[in-house]
SENU-645978 format. One line per field, with one value per residue (C-alpha): x negated, y, z; residue number from 1; residue in three letters. Coordinates in Angstrom, 2 decimals, padded with zeros to 5 digits. Last residue first. Example, Ala and Ser with C-alpha at 12.3 -4.5 7.8 and 13.67 -1.06 7.14 Angstrom:
2
east: c(-013.67  -012.30)
north: c(-001.06  -004.50)
up: c(007.14  007.80)
dodren: c(2  1)
roza: c(ser  ala)
# end
This chain:
151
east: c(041.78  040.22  039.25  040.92  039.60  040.30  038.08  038.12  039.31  038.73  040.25  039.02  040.50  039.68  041.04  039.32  041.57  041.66  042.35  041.08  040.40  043.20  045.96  044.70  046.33  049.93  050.09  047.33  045.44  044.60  041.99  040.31  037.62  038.49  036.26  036.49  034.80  034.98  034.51  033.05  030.21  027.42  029.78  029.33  030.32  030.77  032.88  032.81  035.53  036.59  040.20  042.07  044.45  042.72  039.31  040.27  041.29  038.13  036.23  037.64  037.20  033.75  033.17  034.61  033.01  029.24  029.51  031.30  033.36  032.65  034.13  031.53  029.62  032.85  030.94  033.98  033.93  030.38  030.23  033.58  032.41  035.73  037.17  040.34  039.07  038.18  042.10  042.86  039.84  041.34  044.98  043.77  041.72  044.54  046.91  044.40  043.63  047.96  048.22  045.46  047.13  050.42  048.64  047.44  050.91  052.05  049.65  050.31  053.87  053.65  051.03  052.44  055.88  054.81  052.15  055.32  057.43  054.89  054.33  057.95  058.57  055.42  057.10  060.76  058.98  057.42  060.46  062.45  060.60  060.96  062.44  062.32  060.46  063.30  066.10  064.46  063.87  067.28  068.85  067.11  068.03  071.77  071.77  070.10  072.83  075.42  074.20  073.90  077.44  078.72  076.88)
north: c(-028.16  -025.33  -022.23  -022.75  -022.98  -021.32  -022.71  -020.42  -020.74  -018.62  -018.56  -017.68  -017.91  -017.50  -016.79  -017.33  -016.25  -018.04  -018.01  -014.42  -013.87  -011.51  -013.53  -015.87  -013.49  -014.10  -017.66  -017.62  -020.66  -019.74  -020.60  -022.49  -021.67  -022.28  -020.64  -022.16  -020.82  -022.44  -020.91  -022.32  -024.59  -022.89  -019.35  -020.59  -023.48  -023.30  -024.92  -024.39  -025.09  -026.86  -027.81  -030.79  -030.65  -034.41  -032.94  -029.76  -032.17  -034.35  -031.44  -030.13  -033.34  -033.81  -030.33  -031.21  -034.75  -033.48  -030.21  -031.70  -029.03  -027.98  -028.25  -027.83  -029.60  -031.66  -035.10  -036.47  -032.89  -032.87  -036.51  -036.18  -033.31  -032.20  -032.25  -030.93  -027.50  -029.36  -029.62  -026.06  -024.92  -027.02  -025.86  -021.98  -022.57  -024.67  -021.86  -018.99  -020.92  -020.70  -017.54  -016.78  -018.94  -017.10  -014.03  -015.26  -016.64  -013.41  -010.93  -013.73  -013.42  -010.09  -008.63  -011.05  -009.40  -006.29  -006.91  -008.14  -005.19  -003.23  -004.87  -005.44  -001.43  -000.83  -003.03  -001.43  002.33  001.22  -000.44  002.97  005.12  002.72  005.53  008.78  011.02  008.96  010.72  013.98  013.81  012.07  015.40  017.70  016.78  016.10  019.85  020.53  019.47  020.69  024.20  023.77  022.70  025.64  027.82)
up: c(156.67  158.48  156.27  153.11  149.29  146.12  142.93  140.86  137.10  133.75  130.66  127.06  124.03  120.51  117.18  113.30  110.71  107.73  103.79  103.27  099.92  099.26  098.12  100.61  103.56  102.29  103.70  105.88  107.97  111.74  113.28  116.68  119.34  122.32  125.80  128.99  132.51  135.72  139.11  141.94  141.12  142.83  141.43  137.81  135.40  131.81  128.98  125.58  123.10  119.90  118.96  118.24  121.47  122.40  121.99  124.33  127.14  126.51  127.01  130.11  131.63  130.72  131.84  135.28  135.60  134.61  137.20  139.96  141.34  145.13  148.05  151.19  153.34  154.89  153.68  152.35  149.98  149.62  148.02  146.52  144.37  142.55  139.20  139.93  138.29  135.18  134.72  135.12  133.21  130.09  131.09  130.90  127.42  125.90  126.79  125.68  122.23  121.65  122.67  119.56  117.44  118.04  117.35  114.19  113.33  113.93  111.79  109.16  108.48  109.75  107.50  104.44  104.79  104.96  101.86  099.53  100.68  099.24  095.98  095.50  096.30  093.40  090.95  091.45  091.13  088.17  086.59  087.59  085.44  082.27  080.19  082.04  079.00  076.67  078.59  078.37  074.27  073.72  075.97  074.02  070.84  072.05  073.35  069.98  067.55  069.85  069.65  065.72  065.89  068.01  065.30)
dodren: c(151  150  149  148  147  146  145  144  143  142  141  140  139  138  137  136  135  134  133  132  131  130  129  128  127  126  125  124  123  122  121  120  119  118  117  116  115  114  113  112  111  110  109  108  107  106  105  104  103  102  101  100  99  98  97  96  95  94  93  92  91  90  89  88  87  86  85  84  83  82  81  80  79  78  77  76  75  74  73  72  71  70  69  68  67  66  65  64  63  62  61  60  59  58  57  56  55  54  53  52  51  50  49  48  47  46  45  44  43  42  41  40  39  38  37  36  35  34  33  32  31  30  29  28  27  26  25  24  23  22  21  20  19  18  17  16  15  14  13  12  11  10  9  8  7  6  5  4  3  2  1)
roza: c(unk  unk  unk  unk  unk  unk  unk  unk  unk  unk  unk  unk  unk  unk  unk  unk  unk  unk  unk  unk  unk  unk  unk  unk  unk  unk  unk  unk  unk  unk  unk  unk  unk  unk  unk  unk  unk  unk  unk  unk  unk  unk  unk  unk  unk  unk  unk  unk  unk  unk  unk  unk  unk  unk  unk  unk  unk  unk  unk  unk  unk  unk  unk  unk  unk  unk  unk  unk  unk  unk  unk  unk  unk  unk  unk  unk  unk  unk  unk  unk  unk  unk  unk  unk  unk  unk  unk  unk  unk  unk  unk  unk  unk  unk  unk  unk  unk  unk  unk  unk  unk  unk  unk  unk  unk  unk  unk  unk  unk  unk  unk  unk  unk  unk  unk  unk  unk  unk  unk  unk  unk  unk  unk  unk  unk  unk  unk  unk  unk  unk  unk  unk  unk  unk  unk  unk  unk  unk  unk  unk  unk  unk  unk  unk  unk  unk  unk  unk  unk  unk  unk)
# end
């Protein structure tokens, strides 16, 4: 009797522990998967953000240095201070063309306030996996010209 007992506890326990066999390999695949797509969401999710700060910088600097651009005509004349439309988007293009990127520039106001837009991207790592192998980012800045009653 004891024997027969034994005979189907180990029955039992062969048929449960084959049931389980390979459980763990699925679990380990699906964790890999997982921790795979974390790591691509903030490998990429950052360097697309830091693309994105960078287009803003370039942006600001771009409508800082068109914003020096000014009409000396109006400005010896004491008419008023205004930016020089050809010389300030010149400027601000030939700033963007030497950081490699492409942008539009716009003036508004009566040539008071400057307006830059970049358009650049940011090539994945993870991301391509998928079919995505960029991730287009743009900045925008904006610059008035501030001026002073009386010298």
């Amino acid at each position: 009797m004891i024997r027969r007992l034994r005979q189907r506890a180990a029955v039992r326990y062969t048929a449960l522990s084959w049931r389980d066999r390979g459980s763990m390999s699925v679990f380990f695949a699906l964790t890999t998967i997982a921790i795979l797509m974390v790591m691509g969401l903030l490998v990429d999710g950052g360097g697309a953000l830091n693309a994105g700060n960078r287009a803003t910088s370039l942006a600001q600097e771009a409508a800082r240095t068109a914003g020096q651009q000014l009409d000396p005509a109006q400005a010896i004349e004491g008419t008023a201070i205004t930016i020089d439309p050809d010389a300030a988007i010149g400027a601000a293009q030939d700033y963007l063309a030497a950081a490699n990127v492409q942008g539009d520039v716009s003036i508004s106001d009566n040539g008071q306030t400057l307006h830059v837009t970049v358009h650049d991207s940011y090539t994945t790592h993870f991301a391509q996996v998928i079919g995505m192998a960029k991730i287009n980012v743009t900045g925008t800045a904006t610059a008035h010209l501030q001026t002073q009653a009386g010298g």
